[in-house]
C-alpha positions as CSV (number, residue, x, y, z in Angstrom):
1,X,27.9,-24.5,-4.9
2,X,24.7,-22.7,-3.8
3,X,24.8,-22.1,0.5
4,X,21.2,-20.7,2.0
5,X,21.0,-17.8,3.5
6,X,17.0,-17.3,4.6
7,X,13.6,-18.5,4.0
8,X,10.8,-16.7,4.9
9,X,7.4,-17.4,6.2
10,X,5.6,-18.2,2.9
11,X,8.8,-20.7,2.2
12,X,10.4,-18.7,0.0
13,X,13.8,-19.6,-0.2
14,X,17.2,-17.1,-0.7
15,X,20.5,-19.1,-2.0
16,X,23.3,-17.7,-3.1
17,X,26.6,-19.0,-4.5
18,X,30.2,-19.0,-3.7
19,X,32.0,-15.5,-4.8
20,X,33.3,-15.6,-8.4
21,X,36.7,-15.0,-9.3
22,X,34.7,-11.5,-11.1
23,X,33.7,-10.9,-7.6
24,X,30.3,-11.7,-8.4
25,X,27.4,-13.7,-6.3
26,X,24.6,-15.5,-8.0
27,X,21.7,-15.3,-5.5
28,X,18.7,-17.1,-6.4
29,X,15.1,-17.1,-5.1
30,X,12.5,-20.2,-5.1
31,X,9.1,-20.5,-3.9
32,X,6.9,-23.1,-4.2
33,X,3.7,-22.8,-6.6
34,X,0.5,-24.9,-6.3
35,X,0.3,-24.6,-10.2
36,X,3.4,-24.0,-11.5
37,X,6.1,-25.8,-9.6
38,X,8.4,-22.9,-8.6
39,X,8.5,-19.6,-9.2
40,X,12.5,-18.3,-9.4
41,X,14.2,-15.1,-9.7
42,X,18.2,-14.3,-9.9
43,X,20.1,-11.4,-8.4
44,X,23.8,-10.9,-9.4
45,X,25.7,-8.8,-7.0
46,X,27.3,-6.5,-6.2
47,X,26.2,-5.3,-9.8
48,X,21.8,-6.0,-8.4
49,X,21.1,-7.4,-11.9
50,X,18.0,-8.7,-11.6
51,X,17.5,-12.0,-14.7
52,X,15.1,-15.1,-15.1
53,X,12.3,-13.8,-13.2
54,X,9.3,-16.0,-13.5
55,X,5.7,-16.0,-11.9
56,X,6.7,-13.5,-9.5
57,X,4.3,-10.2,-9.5
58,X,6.0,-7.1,-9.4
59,X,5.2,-6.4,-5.6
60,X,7.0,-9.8,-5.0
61,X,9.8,-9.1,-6.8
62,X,9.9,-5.3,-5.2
63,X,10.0,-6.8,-1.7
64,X,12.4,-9.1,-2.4
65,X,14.9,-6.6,-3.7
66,X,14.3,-4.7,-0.5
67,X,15.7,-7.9,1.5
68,X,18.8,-8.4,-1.3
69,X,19.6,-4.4,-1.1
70,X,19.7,-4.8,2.7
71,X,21.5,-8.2,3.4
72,X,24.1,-7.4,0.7
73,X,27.2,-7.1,2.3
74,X,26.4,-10.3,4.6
75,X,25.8,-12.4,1.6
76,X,29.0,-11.0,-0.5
77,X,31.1,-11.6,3.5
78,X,29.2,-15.2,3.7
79,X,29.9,-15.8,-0.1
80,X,33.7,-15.7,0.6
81,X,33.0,-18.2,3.7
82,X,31.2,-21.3,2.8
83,X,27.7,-19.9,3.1
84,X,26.1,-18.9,7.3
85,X,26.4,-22.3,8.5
86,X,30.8,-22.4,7.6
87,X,31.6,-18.3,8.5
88,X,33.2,-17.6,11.5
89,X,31.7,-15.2,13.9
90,X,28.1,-15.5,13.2
């Protein structure tokens, strides 16, 4: 199960999963493209693997790793929580 966790002003959308039993959280990036649909991006923490990266630019993908590195540990706490809208005390 993917939970959301933010979109940002140009609709790009951050998801990320439940915690896996390795302790790891898929978190996934979307944003809509006029010519090519969507252009994605995964994140595996707490490892920051970065795979499937398409028709991001490198700047993109540099500012969004900014926003992953500094929401981390709310995304691992939420992962464990049923996503924002389930954790208690937020």
């Amino acid at each position: 199960m993917m939970y959301p966790y933010l979109t940002l002003d140009d609709e790009t959308e951050i998801v990320h999963s439940e915690m896996n039993t390795d302790n790891s959280v898929k978190v996934y990036i979307e944003k809509p493209d006029e010519n090519d649909g969507f252009h994605c991006a995964t994140c595996l923490l707490p490892d920051y693997e970065w795979k499937d990266i398409f028709g991001f630019s490198d700047t993109e993908i540099e500012k969004y790793k900014k926003i992953i590195e500094n929401n981390a540990h709310l995304i691992l706490e939420l992962s464990q929580n049923g996503g924002f809208d389930n954790a208690a005390g937020f």
